[in-house]
C-alpha positions as CSV (number, residue, x, y, z in Angstrom):
1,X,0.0,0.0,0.0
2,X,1.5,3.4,-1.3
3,X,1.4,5.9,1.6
4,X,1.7,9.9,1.1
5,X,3.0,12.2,2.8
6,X,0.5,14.8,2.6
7,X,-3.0,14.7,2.9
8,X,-3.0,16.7,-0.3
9,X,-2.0,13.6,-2.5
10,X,-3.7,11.1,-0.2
11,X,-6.8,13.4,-1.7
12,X,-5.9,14.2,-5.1
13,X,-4.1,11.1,-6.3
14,X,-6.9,8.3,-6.0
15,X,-9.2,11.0,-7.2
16,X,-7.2,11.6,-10.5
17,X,-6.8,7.4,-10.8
18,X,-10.0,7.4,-10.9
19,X,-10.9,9.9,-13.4
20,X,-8.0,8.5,-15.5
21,X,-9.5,4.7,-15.1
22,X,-12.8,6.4,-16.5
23,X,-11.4,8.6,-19.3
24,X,-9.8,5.1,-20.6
25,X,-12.5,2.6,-20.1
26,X,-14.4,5.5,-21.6
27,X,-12.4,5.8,-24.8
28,X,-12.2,2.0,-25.1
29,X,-15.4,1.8,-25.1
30,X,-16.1,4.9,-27.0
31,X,-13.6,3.5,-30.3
32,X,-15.3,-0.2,-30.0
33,X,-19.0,1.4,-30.2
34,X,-18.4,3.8,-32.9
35,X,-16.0,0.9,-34.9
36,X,-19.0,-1.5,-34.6
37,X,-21.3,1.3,-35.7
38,X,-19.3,2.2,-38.4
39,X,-18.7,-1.7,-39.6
40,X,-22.5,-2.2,-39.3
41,X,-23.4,0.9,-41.5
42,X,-20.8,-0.4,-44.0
43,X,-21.9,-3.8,-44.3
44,X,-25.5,-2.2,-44.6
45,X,-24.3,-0.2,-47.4
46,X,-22.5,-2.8,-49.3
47,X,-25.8,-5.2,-48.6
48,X,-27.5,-2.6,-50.2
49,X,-24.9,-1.9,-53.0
50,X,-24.8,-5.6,-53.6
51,X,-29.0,-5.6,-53.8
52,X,-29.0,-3.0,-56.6
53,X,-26.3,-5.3,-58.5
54,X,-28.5,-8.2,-58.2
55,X,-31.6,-6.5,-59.6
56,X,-29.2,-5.1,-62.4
57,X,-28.4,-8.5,-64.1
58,X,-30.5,-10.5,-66.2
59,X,-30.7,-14.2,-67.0
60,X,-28.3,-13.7,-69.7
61,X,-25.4,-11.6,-68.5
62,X,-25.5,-14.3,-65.9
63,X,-24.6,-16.9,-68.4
64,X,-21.7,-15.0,-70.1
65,X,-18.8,-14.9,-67.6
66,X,-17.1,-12.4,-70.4
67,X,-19.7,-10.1,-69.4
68,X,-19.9,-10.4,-66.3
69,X,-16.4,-9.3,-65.2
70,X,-17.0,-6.5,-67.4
71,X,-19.8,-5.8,-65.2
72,X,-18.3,-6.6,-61.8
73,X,-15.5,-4.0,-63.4
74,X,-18.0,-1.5,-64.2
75,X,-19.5,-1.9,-60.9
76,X,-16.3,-1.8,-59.0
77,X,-15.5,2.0,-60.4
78,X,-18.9,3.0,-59.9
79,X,-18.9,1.5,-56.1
80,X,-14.9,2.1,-55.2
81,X,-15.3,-1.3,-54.3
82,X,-14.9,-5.1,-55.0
83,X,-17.3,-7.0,-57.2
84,X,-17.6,-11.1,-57.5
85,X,-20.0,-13.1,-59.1
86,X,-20.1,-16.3,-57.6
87,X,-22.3,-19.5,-59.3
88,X,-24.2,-21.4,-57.4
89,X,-22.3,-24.2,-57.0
90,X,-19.3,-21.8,-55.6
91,X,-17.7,-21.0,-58.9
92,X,-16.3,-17.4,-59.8
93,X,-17.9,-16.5,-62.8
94,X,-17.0,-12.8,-62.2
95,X,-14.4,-10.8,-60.7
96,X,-13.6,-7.0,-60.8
97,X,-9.9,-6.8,-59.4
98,X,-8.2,-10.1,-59.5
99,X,-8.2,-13.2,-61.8
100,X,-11.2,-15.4,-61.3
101,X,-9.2,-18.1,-62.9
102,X,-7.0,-18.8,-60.6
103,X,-9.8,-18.2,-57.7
104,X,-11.0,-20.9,-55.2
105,X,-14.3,-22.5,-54.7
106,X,-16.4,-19.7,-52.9
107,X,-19.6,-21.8,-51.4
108,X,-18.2,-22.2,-48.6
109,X,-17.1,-18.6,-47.7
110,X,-19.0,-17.2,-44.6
111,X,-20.6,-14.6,-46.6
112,X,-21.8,-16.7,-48.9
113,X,-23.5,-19.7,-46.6
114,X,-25.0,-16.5,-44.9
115,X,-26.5,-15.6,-48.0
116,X,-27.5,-19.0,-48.4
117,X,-29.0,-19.3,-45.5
118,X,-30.6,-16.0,-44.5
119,X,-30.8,-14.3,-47.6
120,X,-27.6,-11.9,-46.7
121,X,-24.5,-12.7,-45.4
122,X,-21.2,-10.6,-44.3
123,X,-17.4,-11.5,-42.7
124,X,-14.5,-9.5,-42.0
125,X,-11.6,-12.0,-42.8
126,X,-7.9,-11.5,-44.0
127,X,-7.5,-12.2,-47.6
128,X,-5.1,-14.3,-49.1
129,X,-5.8,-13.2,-52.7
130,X,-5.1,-9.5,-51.7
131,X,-3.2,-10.2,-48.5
132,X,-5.1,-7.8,-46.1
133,X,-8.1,-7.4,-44.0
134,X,-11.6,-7.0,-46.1
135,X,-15.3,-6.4,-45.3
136,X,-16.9,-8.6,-47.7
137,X,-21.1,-9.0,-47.9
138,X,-23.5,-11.1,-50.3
139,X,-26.9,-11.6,-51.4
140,X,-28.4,-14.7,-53.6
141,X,-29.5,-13.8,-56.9
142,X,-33.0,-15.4,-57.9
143,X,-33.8,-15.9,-61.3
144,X,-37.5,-17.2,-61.2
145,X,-37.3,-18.0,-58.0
146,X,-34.6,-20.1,-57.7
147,X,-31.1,-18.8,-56.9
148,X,-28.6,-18.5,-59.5
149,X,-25.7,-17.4,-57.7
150,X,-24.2,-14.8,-55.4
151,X,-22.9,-11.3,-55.8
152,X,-20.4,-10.2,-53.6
153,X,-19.0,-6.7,-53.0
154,X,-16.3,-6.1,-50.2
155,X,-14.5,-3.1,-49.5
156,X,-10.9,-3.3,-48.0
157,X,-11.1,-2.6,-44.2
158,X,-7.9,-0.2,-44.5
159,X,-9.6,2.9,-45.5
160,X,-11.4,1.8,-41.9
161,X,-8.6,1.6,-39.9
162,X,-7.7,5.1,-40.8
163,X,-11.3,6.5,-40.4
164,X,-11.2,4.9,-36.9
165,X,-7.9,6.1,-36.2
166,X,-8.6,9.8,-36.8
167,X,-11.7,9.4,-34.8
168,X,-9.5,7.9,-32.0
169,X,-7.2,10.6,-31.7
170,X,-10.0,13.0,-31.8
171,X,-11.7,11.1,-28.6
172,X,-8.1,10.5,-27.2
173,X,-7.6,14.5,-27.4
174,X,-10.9,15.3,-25.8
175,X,-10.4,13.1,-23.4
176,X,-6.6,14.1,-22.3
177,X,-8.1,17.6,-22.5
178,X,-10.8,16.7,-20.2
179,X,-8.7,14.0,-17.9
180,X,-6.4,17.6,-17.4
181,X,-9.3,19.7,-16.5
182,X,-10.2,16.8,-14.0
183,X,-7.0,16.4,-13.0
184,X,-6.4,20.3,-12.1
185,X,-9.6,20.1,-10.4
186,X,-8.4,17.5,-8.6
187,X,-5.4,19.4,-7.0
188,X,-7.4,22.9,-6.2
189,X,-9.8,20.6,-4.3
190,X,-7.1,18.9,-2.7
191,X,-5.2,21.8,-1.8
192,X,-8.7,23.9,-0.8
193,X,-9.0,20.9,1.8
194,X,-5.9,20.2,3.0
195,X,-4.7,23.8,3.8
196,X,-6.6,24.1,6.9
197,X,-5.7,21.2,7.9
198,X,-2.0,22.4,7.3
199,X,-2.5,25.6,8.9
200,X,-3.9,23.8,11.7
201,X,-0.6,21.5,11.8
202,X,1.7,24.5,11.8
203,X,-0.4,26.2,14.5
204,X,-0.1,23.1,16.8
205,X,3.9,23.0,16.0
206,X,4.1,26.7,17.4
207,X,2.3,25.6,20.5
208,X,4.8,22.7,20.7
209,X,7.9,24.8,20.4
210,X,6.4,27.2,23.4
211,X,4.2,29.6,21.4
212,X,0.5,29.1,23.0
213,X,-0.8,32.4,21.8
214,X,-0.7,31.3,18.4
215,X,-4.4,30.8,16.7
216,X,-6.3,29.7,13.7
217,X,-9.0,32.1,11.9
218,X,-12.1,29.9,11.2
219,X,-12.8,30.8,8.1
220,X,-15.4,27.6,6.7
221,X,-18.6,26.2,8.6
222,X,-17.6,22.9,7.6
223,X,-16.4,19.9,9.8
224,X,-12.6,22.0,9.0
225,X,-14.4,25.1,10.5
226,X,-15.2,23.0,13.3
227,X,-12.3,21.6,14.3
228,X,-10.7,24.8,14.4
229,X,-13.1,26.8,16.7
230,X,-12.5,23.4,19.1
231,X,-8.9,23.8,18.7
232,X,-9.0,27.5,19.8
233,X,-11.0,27.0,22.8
234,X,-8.7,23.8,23.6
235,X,-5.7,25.9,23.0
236,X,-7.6,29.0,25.5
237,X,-8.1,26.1,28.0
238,X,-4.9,25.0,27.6
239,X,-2.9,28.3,27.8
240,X,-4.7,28.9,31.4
241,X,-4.1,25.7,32.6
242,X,-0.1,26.0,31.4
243,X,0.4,29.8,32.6
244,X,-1.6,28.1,36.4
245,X,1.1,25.2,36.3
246,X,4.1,27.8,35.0
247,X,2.9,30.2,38.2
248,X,2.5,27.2,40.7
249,X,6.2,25.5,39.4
250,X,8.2,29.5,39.5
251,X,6.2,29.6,43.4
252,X,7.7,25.7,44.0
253,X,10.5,26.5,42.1
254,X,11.6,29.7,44.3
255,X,10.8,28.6,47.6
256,X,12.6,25.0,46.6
257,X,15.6,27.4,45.5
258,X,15.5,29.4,48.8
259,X,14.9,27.2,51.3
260,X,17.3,26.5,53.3
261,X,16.5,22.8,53.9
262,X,17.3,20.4,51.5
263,X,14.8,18.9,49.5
264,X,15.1,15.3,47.4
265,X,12.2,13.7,45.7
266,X,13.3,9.6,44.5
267,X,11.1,7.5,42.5
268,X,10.5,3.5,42.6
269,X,13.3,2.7,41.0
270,X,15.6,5.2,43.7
271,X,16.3,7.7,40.8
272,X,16.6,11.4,41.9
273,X,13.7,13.4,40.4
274,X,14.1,16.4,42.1
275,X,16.6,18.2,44.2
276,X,17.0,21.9,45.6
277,X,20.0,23.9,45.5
278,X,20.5,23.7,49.6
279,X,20.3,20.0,49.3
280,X,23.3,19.6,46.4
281,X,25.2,22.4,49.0
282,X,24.5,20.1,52.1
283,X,25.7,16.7,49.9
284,X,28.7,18.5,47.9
285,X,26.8,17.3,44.6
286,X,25.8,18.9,41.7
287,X,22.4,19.9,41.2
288,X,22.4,19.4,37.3
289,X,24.2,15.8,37.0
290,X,22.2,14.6,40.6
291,X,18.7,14.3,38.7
292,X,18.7,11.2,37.5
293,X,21.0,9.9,39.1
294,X,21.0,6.8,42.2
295,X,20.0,8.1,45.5
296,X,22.8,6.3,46.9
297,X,25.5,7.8,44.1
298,X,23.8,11.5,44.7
299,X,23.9,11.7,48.9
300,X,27.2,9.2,49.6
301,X,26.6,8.4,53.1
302,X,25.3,5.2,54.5
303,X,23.3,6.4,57.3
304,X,21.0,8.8,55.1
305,X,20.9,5.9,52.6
306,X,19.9,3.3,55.2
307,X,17.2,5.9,56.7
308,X,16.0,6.0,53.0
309,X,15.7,2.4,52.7
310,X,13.8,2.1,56.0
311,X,11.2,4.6,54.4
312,X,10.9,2.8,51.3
313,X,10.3,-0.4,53.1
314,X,8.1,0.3,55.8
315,X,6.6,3.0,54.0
316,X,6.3,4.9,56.9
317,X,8.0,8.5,58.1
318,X,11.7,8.0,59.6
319,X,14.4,10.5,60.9
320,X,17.8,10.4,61.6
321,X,20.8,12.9,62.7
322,X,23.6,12.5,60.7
323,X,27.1,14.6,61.2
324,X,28.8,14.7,58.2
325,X,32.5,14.1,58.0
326,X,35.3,16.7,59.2
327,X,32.9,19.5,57.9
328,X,31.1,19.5,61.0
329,X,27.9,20.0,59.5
330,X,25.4,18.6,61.6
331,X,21.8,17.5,59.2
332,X,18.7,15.9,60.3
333,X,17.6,14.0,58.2
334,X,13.8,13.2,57.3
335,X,12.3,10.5,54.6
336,X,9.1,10.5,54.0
337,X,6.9,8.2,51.7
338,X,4.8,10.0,48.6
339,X,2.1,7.8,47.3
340,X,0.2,10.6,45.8
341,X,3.3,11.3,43.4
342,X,4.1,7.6,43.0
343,X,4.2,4.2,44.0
344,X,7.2,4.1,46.4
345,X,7.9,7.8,46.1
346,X,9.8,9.2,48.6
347,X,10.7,12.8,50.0
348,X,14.0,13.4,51.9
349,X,14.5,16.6,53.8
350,X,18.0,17.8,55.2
351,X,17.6,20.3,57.5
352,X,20.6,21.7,58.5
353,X,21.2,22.3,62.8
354,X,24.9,23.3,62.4
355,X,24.2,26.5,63.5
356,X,22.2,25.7,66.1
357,X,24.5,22.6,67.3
358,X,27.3,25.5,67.3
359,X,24.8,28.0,69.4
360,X,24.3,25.3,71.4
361,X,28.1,24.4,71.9
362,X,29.0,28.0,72.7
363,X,26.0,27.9,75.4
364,X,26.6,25.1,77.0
365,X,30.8,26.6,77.2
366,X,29.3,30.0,77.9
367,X,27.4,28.3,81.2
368,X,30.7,25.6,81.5
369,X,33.2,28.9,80.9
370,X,31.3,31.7,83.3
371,X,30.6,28.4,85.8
372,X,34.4,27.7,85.9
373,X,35.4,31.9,86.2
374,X,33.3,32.4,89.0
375,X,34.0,29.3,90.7
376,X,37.4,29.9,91.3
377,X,37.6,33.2,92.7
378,X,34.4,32.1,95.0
379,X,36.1,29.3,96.3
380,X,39.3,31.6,97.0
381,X,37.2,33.8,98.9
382,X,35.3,31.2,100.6
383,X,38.7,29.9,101.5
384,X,40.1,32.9,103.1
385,X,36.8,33.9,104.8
386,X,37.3,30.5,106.7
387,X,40.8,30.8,107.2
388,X,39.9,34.6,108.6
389,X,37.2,33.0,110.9
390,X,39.3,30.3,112.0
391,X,41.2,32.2,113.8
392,X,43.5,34.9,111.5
393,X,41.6,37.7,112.6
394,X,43.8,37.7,115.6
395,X,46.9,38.1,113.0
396,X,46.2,41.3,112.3
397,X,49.6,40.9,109.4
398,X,47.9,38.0,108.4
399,X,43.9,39.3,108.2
400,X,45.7,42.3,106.1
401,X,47.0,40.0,104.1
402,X,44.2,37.5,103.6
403,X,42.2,40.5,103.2
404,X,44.0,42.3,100.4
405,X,44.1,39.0,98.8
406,X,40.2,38.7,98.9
407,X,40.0,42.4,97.4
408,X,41.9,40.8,94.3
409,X,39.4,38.2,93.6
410,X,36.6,40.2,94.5
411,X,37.8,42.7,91.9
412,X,38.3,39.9,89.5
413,X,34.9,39.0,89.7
414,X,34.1,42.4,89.2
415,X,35.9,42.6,85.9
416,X,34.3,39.8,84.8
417,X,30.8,40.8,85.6
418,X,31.9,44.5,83.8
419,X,33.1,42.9,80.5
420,X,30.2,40.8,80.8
421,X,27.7,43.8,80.5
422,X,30.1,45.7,78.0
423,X,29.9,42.6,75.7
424,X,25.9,42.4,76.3
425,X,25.7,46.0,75.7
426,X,27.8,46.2,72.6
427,X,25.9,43.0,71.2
428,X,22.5,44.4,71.8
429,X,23.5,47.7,70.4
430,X,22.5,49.4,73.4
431,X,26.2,50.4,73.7
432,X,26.7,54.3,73.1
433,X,29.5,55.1,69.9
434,X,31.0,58.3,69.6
435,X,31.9,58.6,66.5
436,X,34.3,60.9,65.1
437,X,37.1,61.5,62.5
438,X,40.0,60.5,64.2
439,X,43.7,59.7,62.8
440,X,44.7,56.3,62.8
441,X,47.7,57.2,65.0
442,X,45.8,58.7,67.7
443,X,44.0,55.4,68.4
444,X,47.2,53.3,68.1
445,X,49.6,55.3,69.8
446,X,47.8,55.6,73.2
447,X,47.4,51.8,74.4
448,X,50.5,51.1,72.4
449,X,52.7,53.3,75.0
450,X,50.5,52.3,78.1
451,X,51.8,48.5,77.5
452,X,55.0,49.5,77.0
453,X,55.9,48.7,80.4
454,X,54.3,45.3,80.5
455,X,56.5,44.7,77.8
456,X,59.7,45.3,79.1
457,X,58.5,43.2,82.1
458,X,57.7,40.6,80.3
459,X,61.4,41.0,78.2
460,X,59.3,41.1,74.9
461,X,60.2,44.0,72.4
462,X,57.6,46.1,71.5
463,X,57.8,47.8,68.3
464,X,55.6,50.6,66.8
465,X,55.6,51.5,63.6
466,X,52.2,53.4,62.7
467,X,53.1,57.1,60.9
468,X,51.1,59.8,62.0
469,X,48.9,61.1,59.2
470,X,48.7,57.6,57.6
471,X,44.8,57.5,57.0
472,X,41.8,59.2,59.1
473,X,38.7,57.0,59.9
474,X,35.6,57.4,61.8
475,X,35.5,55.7,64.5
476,X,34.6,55.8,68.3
477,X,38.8,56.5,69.8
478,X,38.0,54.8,73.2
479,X,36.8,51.8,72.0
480,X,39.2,51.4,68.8
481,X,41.8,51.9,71.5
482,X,40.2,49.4,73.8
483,X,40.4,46.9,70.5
484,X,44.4,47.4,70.2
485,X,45.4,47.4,73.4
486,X,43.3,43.7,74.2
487,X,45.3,42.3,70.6
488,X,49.0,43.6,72.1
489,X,48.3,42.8,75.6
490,X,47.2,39.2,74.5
491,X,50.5,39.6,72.5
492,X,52.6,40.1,75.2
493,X,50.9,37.3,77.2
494,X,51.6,34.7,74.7
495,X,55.0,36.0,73.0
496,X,57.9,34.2,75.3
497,X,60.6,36.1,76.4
498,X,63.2,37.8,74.0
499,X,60.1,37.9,71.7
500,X,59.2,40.7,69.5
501,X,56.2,42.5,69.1
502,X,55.2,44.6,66.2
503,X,52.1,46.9,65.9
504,X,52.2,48.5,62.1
505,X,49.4,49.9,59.9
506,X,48.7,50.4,56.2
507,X,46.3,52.1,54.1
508,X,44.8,50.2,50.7
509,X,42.5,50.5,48.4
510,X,40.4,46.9,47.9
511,X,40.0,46.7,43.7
512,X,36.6,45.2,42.7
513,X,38.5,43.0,40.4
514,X,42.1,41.9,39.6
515,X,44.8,41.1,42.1
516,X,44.8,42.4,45.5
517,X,47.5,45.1,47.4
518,X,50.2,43.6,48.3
519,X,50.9,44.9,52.4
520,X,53.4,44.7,54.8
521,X,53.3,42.1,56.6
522,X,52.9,39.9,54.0
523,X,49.6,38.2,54.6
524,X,48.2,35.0,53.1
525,X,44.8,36.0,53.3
526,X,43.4,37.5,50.0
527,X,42.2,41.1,50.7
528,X,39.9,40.8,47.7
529,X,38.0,37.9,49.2
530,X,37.7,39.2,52.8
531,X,36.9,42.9,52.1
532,X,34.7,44.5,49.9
533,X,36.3,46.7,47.1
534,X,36.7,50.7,48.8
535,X,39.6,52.0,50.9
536,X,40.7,50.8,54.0
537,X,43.0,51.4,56.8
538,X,44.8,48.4,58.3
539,X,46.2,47.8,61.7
540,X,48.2,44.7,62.2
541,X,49.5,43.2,65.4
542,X,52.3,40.5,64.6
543,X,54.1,38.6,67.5
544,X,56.7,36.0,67.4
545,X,54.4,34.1,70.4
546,X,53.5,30.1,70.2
547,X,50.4,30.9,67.7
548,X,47.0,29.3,67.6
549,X,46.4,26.1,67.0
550,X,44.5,25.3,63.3
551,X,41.7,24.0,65.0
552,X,41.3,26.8,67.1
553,X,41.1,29.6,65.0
554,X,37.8,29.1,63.5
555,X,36.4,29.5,67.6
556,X,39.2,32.5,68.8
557,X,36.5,35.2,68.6
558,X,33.9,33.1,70.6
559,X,33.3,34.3,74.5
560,X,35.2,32.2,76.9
561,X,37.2,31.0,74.6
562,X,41.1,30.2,75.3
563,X,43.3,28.3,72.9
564,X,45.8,26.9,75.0
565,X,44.7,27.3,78.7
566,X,47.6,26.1,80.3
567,X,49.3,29.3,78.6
568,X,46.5,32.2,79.4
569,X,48.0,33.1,82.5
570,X,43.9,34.5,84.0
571,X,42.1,36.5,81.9
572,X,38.2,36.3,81.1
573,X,38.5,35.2,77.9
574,X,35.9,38.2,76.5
575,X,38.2,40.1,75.7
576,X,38.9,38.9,71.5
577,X,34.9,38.6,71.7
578,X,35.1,41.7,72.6
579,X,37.1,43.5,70.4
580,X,35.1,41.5,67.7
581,X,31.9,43.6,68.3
582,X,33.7,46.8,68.9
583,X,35.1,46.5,65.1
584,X,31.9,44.8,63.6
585,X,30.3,48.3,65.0
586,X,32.7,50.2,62.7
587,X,31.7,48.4,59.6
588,X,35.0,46.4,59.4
589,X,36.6,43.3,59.6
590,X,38.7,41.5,62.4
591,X,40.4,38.0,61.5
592,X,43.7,36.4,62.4
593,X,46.3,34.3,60.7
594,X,48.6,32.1,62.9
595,X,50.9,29.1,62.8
596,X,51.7,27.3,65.9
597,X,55.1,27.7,67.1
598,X,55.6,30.6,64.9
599,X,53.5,33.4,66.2
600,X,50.5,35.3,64.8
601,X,48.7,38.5,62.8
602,X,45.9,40.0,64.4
603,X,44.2,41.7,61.6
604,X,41.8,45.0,61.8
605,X,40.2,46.4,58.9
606,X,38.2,49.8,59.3
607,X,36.9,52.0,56.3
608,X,39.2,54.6,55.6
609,X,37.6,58.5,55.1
610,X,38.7,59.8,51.9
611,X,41.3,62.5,52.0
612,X,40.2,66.0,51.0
């Protein structure tokens, strides 16, 4: 079965066989009827021709063969056709174009037994004496009442064969003429039909691609006018439902995007169908090459995947906390079966509690830390009240002592409780600023010179190295100066003796692109990564000390917090906490870079004014 592309041809084509079968059983039938009518008006003819020869000749012309081919001659002219007199007993006895002589026996010629028989009789047969077709026809001829012979006149069936072939390439010319006009009739039918239907087609491709504004003009009341008034309201229908689902998915999509729980949706089969940018954060995977992926290759951790599995056998809700490698990152993690989505669905959330373990950590150090710094300047003082009561009152050296040695611890504890409030003040903003334009020398210098005798105490050398007229900021002096001397005088704590100390400054201006300034000292933190692009004025406080620990830099800023407590010789340990809030009130930065055994760089960052 021939199949075509287009409806056009699928239309026109069997239509135009059609009309072509018809044009030729038409013309076939056309050239045999008029043929057959033309051969029967002939043979009528000669049977008439041959009639009027029969009532020409008399008894004795019939006798004299002589005559009669002279006659059948005379007859042939006159008739443009061929003339035999045949005797009853089958013998030529006349013949007007060939030589009777030499003739065969005729009785038994179909023409002749039908002139026998029925009074008239006619053939179309080939001729051997002529060698071609001929037409030949005879009647009996009576003479009283008895039949004498037979006269014969045939007519070569040539000049017929080109009668009927003009007439058959007239027919075949009408008819190629009208099988054309058929034909083209055909096609603008085919064409008028199938061009909605294309139209239609192309309109439906544009909705495909994206395009579901595109439209189709009715422009017939027929079933093609009908179809497209449907499709217009099914594409209207359709738009609105598409632009509800495009809405809904850009709400999903945007709270999926900015949640910051992690979000994965597995089918049956444990294939990732859906996953949120927090989830591929929390698993170190890529959002674009997870879907479709393995649940197990996508998350990596055995304890997720086994709380997974539980979920997707049971079918029932299941939690678990997981803490995830050295990160630290602390998840919860929730799977929870979807059988309105699928069969076997599931929905696994990651929330992440670092933040919260961590608040959690630094509260239960804060209540361990402040526990531990009251505790042992209580117990001092509820030692010496005892040793007072037990009888050192009556020492007055002794209650001097025991009492100036109480005033130390109760003015420890006031310390404490005063940075205590300062850092609750400063955190809750309550804390008053007054901020002014201030060199950057004027709030170095001061607590710079104040610790230069703890210094030399402590056999460390202190240098200063901060140019007056270096860069102007705005910034509260007190407290800026309250910020430098806590990083020198924990410099001087934790730098051994015959250590050096130096306190320098710089001024730079942060690029928004491109490599950062270089400053002095050298630092290995990228400038460009920890401040934003402007000017800024840098205080550095570098000591030759026993540094920080790696693991303990990430928590030097937290409250309580000492790195090596063996080595903090007292102290609060509010005071970096401190200083942290005092900077992050100015709008700047405060970070430190250490190597154990080697000392460390106490960084400050404040926005520098711009000189006018």
């Amino acid at each position: 079965m021939i199949h075509f592309p287009s409806i056009r041809w699928r239309i026109a084509v069997p239509y135009m066989l059609l009309i072509l079968l018809t044009m030729a059983g038409l013309l076939i039938y056309l050239s045999n009827l008029i043929r057959d009518a033309y051969l029967e008006n002939l043979r009528s003819k000669l049977i008439a021709e041959a009639r009027l020869i029969e009532d020409a000749l008399t008894s004795a012309t019939w006798d004299d063969p002589a005559e009669l081919d002279a006659l059948a001659r005379r007859y042939a002219d006159l008739l443009d056709a061929r003339v035999t007199f045949i005797g009853r007993d089958g013998t030529v006895l006349g013949e007007s174009h060939e030589e009777r002589n030499q003739m065969d026996n005729h009785l038994y010629r179909p023409e002749v037994q039908g002139a026998l028989a029925e009074g008239e009789g006619s053939s179309i047969r080939f001729s051997r004496t002529v060698n071609y077709d001929m037409l030949y026809t005879a009647v009996p001829m009576r003479l009283e009442g008895q039949i004498a012979g037979y006269v014969r006149v045939a007519v070569p069936l040539r000049q017929i064969k080109v009668g009927l072939a003009h007439l058959q390439r007239t027919l075949l010319l009408v008819a190629v003429a009208t099988a054309s006009l058929a034909l083209l009739l055909a096609l603008l039918i085919a064409e008028r039909t199938a061009r909605p239907i294309r139209q239609l087609t192309h309109v439906v491709q544009s909705m495909a691609q994206g395009d579901l504004s595109a439209r189709l003009l009715p422009i017939t009341h027929d079933e093609v006018g009908v179809l497209t008034r449907a499709f217009n309201q099914m594409s209207d229908r359709l738009r609105g439902t598409v632009t509800t689902l495009v809405e809904e998915r850009g709400r999903l999509t945007a709270v999926l995007d900015t949640m910051a729980d992690g979000v994965i949706i597995t089918d049956a089969s444990g294939y990732v169908r859906l996953i949120n940018p927090a989830a591929a954060r929390l698993l170190g995977a890529d959002e674009t090459s997870a879907l479709g992926c393995p649940f197990a290759q996508v998350v990596r951790d055995h304890r997720i995947i086994n709380l997974w599995q539980r979920c997707y056998e049971e079918n029932e809700e299941q939690f678990e906390s997981v803490e995830m490698g050295r990160q630290g990152v602390f998840l919860q993690a929730i799977a929870t079966p979807l059988p309105d989505v699928g069969r076997q669905a599931s929905l696994v959330i990651l929330q992440d509690l670092t933040r919260i373990r961590r608040l959690e950590t630094v509260r239960r150090d804060f209540i361990s830390n402040i526990s531990h710094e009251l505790r042992t300047p209580l117990a001092a003082l509820k030692a010496l009240v005892d040793t007072l009561r037990d009888g050192a009152l009556d020492d007055p050296p002794a209650a001097l002592r025991f009492l100036g040695r109480m005033e130390t611890e109760v003015d420890a504890l006031t310390q404490l409780v005063q940075e205590l409030l300062e850092l609750s003040r400063i955190e809750s903003g309550r804390a008053p600023f007054r901020m002014t334009a201030v060199d950057l020398a004027d709030v170095v210098h001061p607590p710079v010179k104040r610790l230069e005798p703890q210094a030399e105490r402590a056999d460390v050398r202190l240098i200063l190295d901060v140019p007056e007229g270096l860069a102007r900021i705005r910034a509260d002096a007190e407290r800026m100066q309250q910020v430098v001397a806590n990083l020198v005088h924990n410099a001087i704590k934790f730098t051994p003796p015959g250590g050096q100390i130096r306190v320098s400054a710089a001024k730079v201006r942060v690029p928004r692109s491109g490599d950062a300034p270089s400053v002095d000292p050298p630092l290995v933190s990228d400038l460009t990564e920890v401040l934003s692009p402007g000017m800024w004025a840098l205080i550095f406080v570098t000591d030759t000390g026993v540094g920080i620990p790696a693991d303990d830099l990430p928590r030097i800023f937290e409250r309580f917090y000492k790195a090596d407590r063996a080595r903090s010789g007292g102290g609060t340990g509010l005071g970096l906490a401190i200083a942290k809030h005092i900077v992050q009130s100015h709008h700047g930065r405060i970070w430190v870079e250490s190597v154990e055994g080697r000392g460390s760089t106490f960084c400050v960052a404040i926005p520098a004014l711009t000189m006018t």
